[in-house]
Residue, then its C-alpha position, 0 to 999 in steps of 0.5 A: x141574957x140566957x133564956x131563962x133570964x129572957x123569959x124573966x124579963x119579959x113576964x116582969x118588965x115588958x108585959x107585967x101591965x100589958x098580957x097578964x097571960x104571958x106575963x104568968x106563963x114567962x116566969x113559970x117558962x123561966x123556971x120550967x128546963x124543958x120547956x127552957x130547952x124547947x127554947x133553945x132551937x129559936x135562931x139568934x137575933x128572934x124575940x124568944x118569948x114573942x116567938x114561942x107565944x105566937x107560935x102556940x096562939x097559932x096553933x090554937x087557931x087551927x086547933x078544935x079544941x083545948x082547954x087552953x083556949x079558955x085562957x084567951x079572950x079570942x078563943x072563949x064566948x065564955x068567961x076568960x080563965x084566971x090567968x094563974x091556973x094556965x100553966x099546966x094547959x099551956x106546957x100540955x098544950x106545948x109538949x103534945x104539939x112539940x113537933x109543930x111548936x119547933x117548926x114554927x120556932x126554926x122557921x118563922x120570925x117576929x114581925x108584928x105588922x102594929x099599925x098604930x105605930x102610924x099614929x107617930x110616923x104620919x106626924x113625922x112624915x108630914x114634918x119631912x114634907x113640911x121641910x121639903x115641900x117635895x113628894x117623897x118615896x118611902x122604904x121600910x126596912x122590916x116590913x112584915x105585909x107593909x101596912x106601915x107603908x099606907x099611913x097616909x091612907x088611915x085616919x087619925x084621932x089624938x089625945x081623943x079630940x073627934x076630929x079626924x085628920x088623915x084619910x076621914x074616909x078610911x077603914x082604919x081610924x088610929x088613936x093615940x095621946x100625945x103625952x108630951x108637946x103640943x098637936x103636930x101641925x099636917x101641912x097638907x090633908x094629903x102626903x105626896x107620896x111617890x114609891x112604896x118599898x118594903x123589905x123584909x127577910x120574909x114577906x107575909x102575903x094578906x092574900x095568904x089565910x096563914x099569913x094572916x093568921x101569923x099576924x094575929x098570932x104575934x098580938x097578944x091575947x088581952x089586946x083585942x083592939x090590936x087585933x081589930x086595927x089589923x083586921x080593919x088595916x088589911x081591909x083597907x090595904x085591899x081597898x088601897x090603890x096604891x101599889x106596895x112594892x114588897x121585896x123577900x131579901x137582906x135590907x143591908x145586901x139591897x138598900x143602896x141599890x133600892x135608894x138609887x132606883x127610886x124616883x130621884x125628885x122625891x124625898x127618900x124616907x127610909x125608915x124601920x120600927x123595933x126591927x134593929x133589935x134583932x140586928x147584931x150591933x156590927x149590921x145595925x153599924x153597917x146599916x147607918x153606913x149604908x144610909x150615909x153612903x145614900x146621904x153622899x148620892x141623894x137626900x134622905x131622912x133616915x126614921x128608926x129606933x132600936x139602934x142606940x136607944x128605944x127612941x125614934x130619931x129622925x134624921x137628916x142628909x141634905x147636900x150631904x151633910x148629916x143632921x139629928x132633926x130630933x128624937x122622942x119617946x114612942x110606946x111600943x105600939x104606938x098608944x102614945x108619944x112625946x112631940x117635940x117639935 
Protein backbone atom coordinates (compact mmCIF):
# COMPACT_ATOMS: atom_id res chain seq x y z
CA UNK A 1 0.00 0.00 0.00
CA UNK A 2 1.42 3.57 -0.46
CA UNK A 3 1.10 5.97 2.24
CA UNK A 4 -2.00 7.30 1.95
CA UNK A 5 -3.77 4.12 1.75
CA UNK A 6 -1.62 2.91 5.00
CA UNK A 7 -2.99 5.85 7.01
CA UNK A 8 -6.36 4.72 5.55
CA UNK A 9 -6.43 1.41 7.00
CA UNK A 10 -5.09 2.20 10.11
CA UNK A 11 -7.97 5.10 10.76
CA UNK A 12 -10.54 2.38 9.31
CA UNK A 13 -9.32 -1.03 10.41
CA UNK A 14 -6.85 -1.07 13.00
CA UNK A 15 -7.74 1.66 15.67
CA UNK A 16 -11.58 2.29 14.61
CA UNK A 17 -12.75 0.80 17.89
CA UNK A 18 -9.25 1.27 19.75
CA UNK A 19 -8.10 5.34 19.50
CA UNK A 20 -10.88 7.33 18.14
CA UNK A 21 -8.06 10.20 18.17
CA UNK A 22 -5.86 8.29 15.75
CA UNK A 23 -8.58 6.78 14.07
CA UNK A 24 -9.79 10.75 13.11
CA UNK A 25 -6.23 11.93 12.51
CA UNK A 26 -5.32 8.94 9.88
CA UNK A 27 -7.97 9.78 7.44
CA UNK A 28 -7.42 13.28 7.38
CA UNK A 29 -3.48 12.23 7.35
CA UNK A 30 -4.56 10.28 4.31
CA UNK A 31 -6.09 12.78 2.56
CA UNK A 32 -3.55 15.69 3.74
CA UNK A 33 -0.25 15.62 0.73
CA UNK A 34 1.90 17.60 3.09
CA UNK A 35 1.73 15.84 5.99
CA UNK A 36 1.61 12.50 3.16
CA UNK A 37 5.23 13.77 2.28
CA UNK A 38 6.29 14.56 5.98
CA UNK A 39 5.81 10.91 5.80
CA UNK A 40 7.72 9.65 3.40
CA UNK A 41 11.53 10.01 5.12
CA UNK A 42 10.05 6.86 7.62
CA UNK A 43 12.44 3.71 6.51
CA UNK A 44 10.97 0.91 4.89
CA UNK A 45 9.96 -1.97 7.03
CA UNK A 46 8.53 0.87 10.14
CA UNK A 47 4.87 0.93 11.21
CA UNK A 48 4.01 4.42 9.57
CA UNK A 49 1.03 5.58 11.25
CA UNK A 50 2.63 4.15 14.77
CA UNK A 51 5.61 5.90 14.28
CA UNK A 52 4.52 9.62 13.12
CA UNK A 53 1.69 9.30 16.40
CA UNK A 54 4.40 8.31 18.89
CA UNK A 55 6.59 10.85 17.53
CA UNK A 56 4.14 13.72 18.27
CA UNK A 57 3.06 12.29 21.70
CA UNK A 58 6.70 12.41 22.58
CA UNK A 59 6.99 15.55 21.57
CA UNK A 60 3.83 16.61 23.53
CA UNK A 61 5.54 15.33 26.73
CA UNK A 62 8.37 17.61 26.83
CA UNK A 63 6.25 20.36 25.27
CA UNK A 64 4.68 23.13 27.91
CA UNK A 65 1.86 23.60 26.22
CA UNK A 66 -0.44 23.07 23.19
CA UNK A 67 -3.71 23.10 22.39
CA UNK A 68 -3.26 19.58 21.14
CA UNK A 69 -2.72 18.32 24.31
CA UNK A 70 -6.33 18.87 25.42
CA UNK A 71 -7.12 15.93 22.93
CA UNK A 72 -5.14 13.34 25.09
CA UNK A 73 -6.43 12.07 28.42
CA UNK A 74 -2.54 11.79 29.47
CA UNK A 75 -1.90 15.31 28.99
CA UNK A 76 -5.55 17.26 30.33
CA UNK A 77 -6.95 17.22 34.28
CA UNK A 78 -9.57 18.97 32.00
CA UNK A 79 -12.19 17.28 30.02
CA UNK A 80 -10.88 15.70 26.79
CA UNK A 81 -11.75 17.45 23.43
CA UNK A 82 -13.82 16.06 20.84
CA UNK A 83 -11.71 13.98 18.81
CA UNK A 84 -13.00 15.56 15.32
CA UNK A 85 -11.84 19.21 15.84
CA UNK A 86 -7.98 17.86 16.62
CA UNK A 87 -6.82 17.89 13.17
CA UNK A 88 -5.80 21.43 12.65
CA UNK A 89 -3.90 21.43 16.32
CA UNK A 90 -2.39 18.04 15.34
CA UNK A 91 -0.90 19.45 11.55
CA UNK A 92 -0.08 22.84 13.62
CA UNK A 93 1.40 20.95 16.34
CA UNK A 94 3.40 18.88 13.00
CA UNK A 95 4.65 21.69 10.82
CA UNK A 96 6.08 23.91 13.64
CA UNK A 97 8.00 20.99 15.27
CA UNK A 98 8.78 19.77 11.34
CA UNK A 99 12.40 19.45 12.36
CA UNK A 100 12.24 17.45 15.64
CA UNK A 101 9.00 15.15 14.15
CA UNK A 102 11.75 14.01 11.03
CA UNK A 103 14.30 13.27 13.44
CA UNK A 104 12.37 10.93 15.62
CA UNK A 105 10.62 9.50 12.23
CA UNK A 106 14.44 8.67 10.61
CA UNK A 107 15.94 7.70 13.60
CA UNK A 108 13.57 5.99 16.06
CA UNK A 109 11.63 2.56 15.38
CA UNK A 110 8.02 0.77 16.69
CA UNK A 111 8.85 -1.23 19.57
CA UNK A 112 6.15 -1.35 21.89
CA UNK A 113 7.21 -3.16 24.85
CA UNK A 114 3.13 -4.35 25.47
CA UNK A 115 3.20 -6.31 28.56
CA UNK A 116 -0.03 -8.24 28.52
CA UNK A 117 1.02 -9.93 25.89
CA UNK A 118 2.47 -12.01 28.76
CA UNK A 119 -0.97 -12.90 29.48
CA UNK A 120 -0.65 -15.75 26.74
CA UNK A 121 3.20 -16.28 26.47
CA UNK A 122 3.10 -17.47 30.38
CA UNK A 123 0.68 -20.28 29.29
CA UNK A 124 2.71 -21.31 26.52
CA UNK A 125 5.87 -21.31 28.40
CA UNK A 126 4.26 -23.38 31.06
CA UNK A 127 2.98 -25.81 28.41
CA UNK A 128 6.78 -26.11 27.14
CA UNK A 129 7.78 -26.60 30.66
CA UNK A 130 4.67 -29.14 31.08
CA UNK A 131 6.40 -31.13 28.01
CA UNK A 132 9.76 -30.82 29.04
CA UNK A 133 10.13 -31.18 32.56
CA UNK A 134 13.55 -29.28 32.24
CA UNK A 135 14.48 -25.59 32.80
CA UNK A 136 14.46 -23.32 29.85
CA UNK A 137 16.45 -20.17 28.41
CA UNK A 138 14.71 -17.75 26.48
CA UNK A 139 15.71 -15.56 23.63
CA UNK A 140 13.42 -12.49 22.31
CA UNK A 141 13.82 -11.31 19.04
CA UNK A 142 12.69 -7.65 19.26
CA UNK A 143 12.96 -7.13 22.36
CA UNK A 144 12.27 -3.34 23.07
CA UNK A 145 13.62 -3.05 27.11
CA UNK A 146 12.84 -6.67 27.70
CA UNK A 147 9.96 -6.68 29.83
CA UNK A 148 8.65 -9.85 28.12
CA UNK A 149 11.61 -11.67 29.11
CA UNK A 150 10.36 -11.32 32.99
CA UNK A 151 6.74 -13.06 32.52
CA UNK A 152 7.18 -15.29 34.94
CA UNK A 153 7.92 -12.33 37.66
CA UNK A 154 4.16 -10.66 36.79
CA UNK A 155 0.84 -12.09 38.39
CA UNK A 156 -2.00 -12.97 36.22
CA UNK A 157 -5.65 -13.03 36.47
CA UNK A 158 -8.25 -14.66 33.82
CA UNK A 159 -11.61 -14.38 32.36
CA UNK A 160 -11.84 -12.01 35.83
CA UNK A 161 -11.83 -14.90 38.14
CA UNK A 162 -9.55 -13.21 41.46
CA UNK A 163 -7.45 -15.62 42.01
CA UNK A 164 -4.08 -14.87 40.94
CA UNK A 165 -1.55 -17.37 39.30
CA UNK A 166 2.13 -16.28 38.81
CA UNK A 167 4.22 -14.09 41.00
CA UNK A 168 1.13 -13.17 43.64
CA UNK A 169 3.59 -11.01 44.85
CA UNK A 170 4.54 -8.74 41.80
CA UNK A 171 4.19 -5.18 40.98
CA UNK A 172 2.24 -5.89 37.86
CA UNK A 173 -0.93 -8.01 37.86
CA UNK A 174 -1.88 -8.88 33.99
CA UNK A 175 -5.58 -9.86 32.89
CA UNK A 176 -7.01 -11.30 30.12
CA UNK A 177 -10.10 -13.37 29.02
CA UNK A 178 -9.69 -16.55 27.40
CA UNK A 179 -12.00 -16.20 24.60
CA UNK A 180 -12.03 -19.63 23.30
CA UNK A 181 -10.94 -23.07 25.23
CA UNK A 182 -10.66 -24.18 28.57
CA UNK A 183 -8.13 -22.10 31.62
CA UNK A 184 -4.63 -23.43 30.75
CA UNK A 185 -3.17 -25.80 33.20
CA UNK A 186 0.47 -24.10 35.38
CA UNK A 187 2.26 -27.10 36.19
CA UNK A 188 4.14 -25.58 38.67
CA UNK A 189 3.79 -21.95 40.70
CA UNK A 190 7.27 -21.45 39.50
CA UNK A 191 8.82 -21.46 35.61
CA UNK A 192 12.57 -22.68 35.88
CA UNK A 193 13.90 -20.20 33.82
CA UNK A 194 18.01 -20.23 33.25
CA UNK A 195 19.09 -17.42 30.51
CA UNK A 196 17.28 -14.31 29.51
CA UNK A 197 18.43 -12.93 25.99
CA UNK A 198 17.04 -10.24 24.37
CA UNK A 199 17.90 -8.67 20.80
CA UNK A 200 16.81 -5.97 19.37
CA UNK A 201 18.31 -3.42 16.50
CA UNK A 202 18.01 -0.53 19.44
CA UNK A 203 18.10 -1.31 22.84
CA UNK A 204 15.81 0.98 25.24
CA UNK A 205 17.53 1.47 28.67
CA UNK A 206 14.72 2.07 31.71
CA UNK A 207 17.33 3.68 33.23
CA UNK A 208 17.21 6.46 30.51
CA UNK A 209 14.16 8.96 31.26
CA UNK A 210 13.72 9.29 26.97
CA UNK A 211 13.55 5.76 26.70
CA UNK A 212 10.91 5.55 28.75
CA UNK A 213 9.16 8.43 27.61
CA UNK A 214 9.62 6.62 23.84
CA UNK A 215 7.74 3.56 25.51
CA UNK A 216 4.86 5.58 26.80
CA UNK A 217 4.76 7.64 23.61
CA UNK A 218 4.18 4.13 21.26
CA UNK A 219 0.82 3.75 23.74
CA UNK A 220 -2.14 5.01 22.26
CA UNK A 221 -3.65 8.17 23.80
CA UNK A 222 -7.61 6.32 25.23
CA UNK A 223 -5.32 3.35 26.50
CA UNK A 224 -4.46 4.64 29.67
CA UNK A 225 -4.27 1.13 31.64
CA UNK A 226 -1.50 0.31 29.02
CA UNK A 227 0.15 3.11 30.24
CA UNK A 228 -0.21 1.86 33.69
CA UNK A 229 0.81 -1.89 33.13
CA UNK A 230 4.07 -0.36 31.65
CA UNK A 231 4.79 1.84 34.48
CA UNK A 232 4.09 -0.85 37.21
CA UNK A 233 6.24 -3.36 34.76
CA UNK A 234 9.42 -1.21 34.72
CA UNK A 235 8.89 -0.97 38.73
CA UNK A 236 8.98 -4.43 38.75
CA UNK A 237 11.98 -5.04 36.05
CA UNK A 238 14.12 -2.72 38.98
CA UNK A 239 12.89 -5.04 41.65
CA UNK A 240 13.74 -8.26 39.60
CA UNK A 241 16.79 -10.13 40.44
CA UNK A 242 17.18 -11.74 37.46
CA UNK A 243 19.62 -10.65 35.15
CA UNK A 244 18.40 -9.67 31.43
CA UNK A 245 21.19 -9.94 29.02
CA UNK A 246 19.90 -7.47 26.20
CA UNK A 247 22.18 -7.23 22.90
CA UNK A 248 21.89 -3.89 20.34
CA UNK A 249 22.19 -6.11 16.95
CA UNK A 250 20.40 -7.97 13.82
CA UNK A 251 18.56 -10.95 15.16
CA UNK A 252 19.20 -12.85 11.82
CA UNK A 253 23.78 -11.99 11.81
CA UNK A 254 23.44 -13.23 16.04
CA UNK A 255 20.73 -15.92 16.50
CA UNK A 256 22.61 -19.06 15.88
CA UNK A 257 25.40 -18.08 17.85
CA UNK A 258 23.42 -16.90 20.79
CA UNK A 259 21.28 -20.33 20.46
CA UNK A 260 24.64 -22.32 21.20
CA UNK A 261 26.22 -20.27 24.05
CA UNK A 262 23.12 -20.75 25.82
CA UNK A 263 23.17 -23.21 28.91
CA UNK A 264 23.09 -26.39 26.68
CA UNK A 265 20.68 -28.49 29.55
CA UNK A 266 17.74 -26.12 29.42
CA UNK A 267 15.21 -25.93 26.83
CA UNK A 268 15.77 -22.92 24.26
CA UNK A 269 12.73 -20.76 23.63
CA UNK A 270 13.23 -18.27 21.04
CA UNK A 271 10.28 -16.24 20.55
CA UNK A 272 9.14 -12.83 18.96
CA UNK A 273 5.77 -11.07 19.01
CA UNK A 274 4.44 -8.58 16.18
CA UNK A 275 8.27 -8.12 15.37
CA UNK A 276 8.37 -10.03 11.86
CA UNK A 277 5.90 -7.63 10.19
CA UNK A 278 8.71 -5.29 9.87
CA UNK A 279 11.00 -8.00 8.29
CA UNK A 280 10.83 -8.44 4.38
CA UNK A 281 9.33 -11.76 3.35
CA UNK A 282 13.09 -13.10 2.21
CA UNK A 283 14.52 -12.17 6.41
CA UNK A 284 11.46 -13.62 7.85
CA UNK A 285 12.61 -16.79 5.24
CA UNK A 286 16.08 -16.67 6.63
CA UNK A 287 14.76 -16.58 10.05
CA UNK A 288 12.93 -20.00 10.22
CA UNK A 289 16.12 -21.24 8.58
CA UNK A 290 18.04 -20.06 11.23
CA UNK A 291 15.82 -21.64 13.90
CA UNK A 292 15.95 -25.03 11.83
CA UNK A 293 19.64 -24.91 11.67
CA UNK A 294 19.52 -24.56 15.86
CA UNK A 295 16.51 -27.41 15.77
CA UNK A 296 19.45 -29.78 13.79
CA UNK A 297 22.53 -28.93 17.04
CA UNK A 298 19.69 -28.68 19.96
CA UNK A 299 15.96 -28.46 21.25
CA UNK A 300 14.11 -25.71 20.53
CA UNK A 301 10.63 -24.23 20.59
CA UNK A 302 10.15 -21.58 18.34
CA UNK A 303 7.17 -18.93 19.55
CA UNK A 304 6.01 -16.17 17.12
CA UNK A 305 3.73 -14.69 14.69
CA UNK A 306 3.51 -12.22 12.20
CA UNK A 307 5.38 -14.49 9.88
CA UNK A 308 2.37 -16.10 7.79
CA UNK A 309 -0.38 -15.14 9.52
CA UNK A 310 -1.70 -12.95 12.79
CA UNK A 311 -1.39 -16.16 14.73
CA UNK A 312 0.90 -17.20 17.19
CA UNK A 313 2.49 -20.71 16.28
CA UNK A 314 4.30 -22.58 18.53
CA UNK A 315 6.62 -24.85 17.36
CA UNK A 316 8.95 -27.62 17.82
CA UNK A 317 12.30 -29.28 17.22
CA UNK A 318 13.13 -32.43 19.35
CA UNK A 319 16.08 -34.77 18.24
CA UNK A 320 15.86 -32.71 15.03
CA UNK A 321 12.85 -33.06 14.03
CA UNK A 322 10.32 -30.50 13.48
CA UNK A 323 6.71 -30.34 14.64
CA UNK A 324 3.50 -27.50 14.98
CA UNK A 325 2.40 -27.85 18.63
CA UNK A 326 -0.13 -25.46 17.78
CA UNK A 327 -1.53 -22.38 16.80
CA UNK A 328 -4.22 -19.70 18.31
CA UNK A 329 -5.46 -16.29 17.79
CA UNK A 330 -4.15 -13.52 20.10
CA UNK A 331 -5.33 -9.62 20.48
CA UNK A 332 -2.93 -7.55 19.75
CA UNK A 333 -2.21 -6.42 22.94
CA UNK A 334 -2.73 -9.49 24.52
CA UNK A 335 -6.61 -8.59 26.05
CA UNK A 336 -7.83 -11.92 25.19
CA UNK A 337 -6.72 -15.17 23.48
CA UNK A 338 -8.09 -18.64 22.15
CA UNK A 339 -6.70 -21.73 24.26
CA UNK A 340 -6.49 -24.64 22.33
CA UNK A 341 -4.87 -27.17 23.95
Amino acid sequence: MNLEDRFKHFGEVEVKDKSPLYSILSLYIAEDPEMIDICSVIPKGQPIANLLFASVKDLLYIQEDHPLKNYYPEFTKEEVKASQYAYPHFKDFVLNNKQDIINRLTTKYVQTNEVNRCAYLFPVLHYIYKKTGTQMSLIEIGTSAGLQLLCDQYAYTYNNYKTKIGNINSALTLSSFIRDGDMPSFSSAELPIKDRIGIDLHVLDLMKEVDVRWLKSLVWPENLHRIEALEKAITQFNKSNNRLRLIEADALSCLEDLAMESDPESILCIFHTHVANQLTKEQRQTLLNIVSEIGKKRDVFHIYNNIWDGQLHVESYINGYRREEFRMDTHPHGEWFDWPI
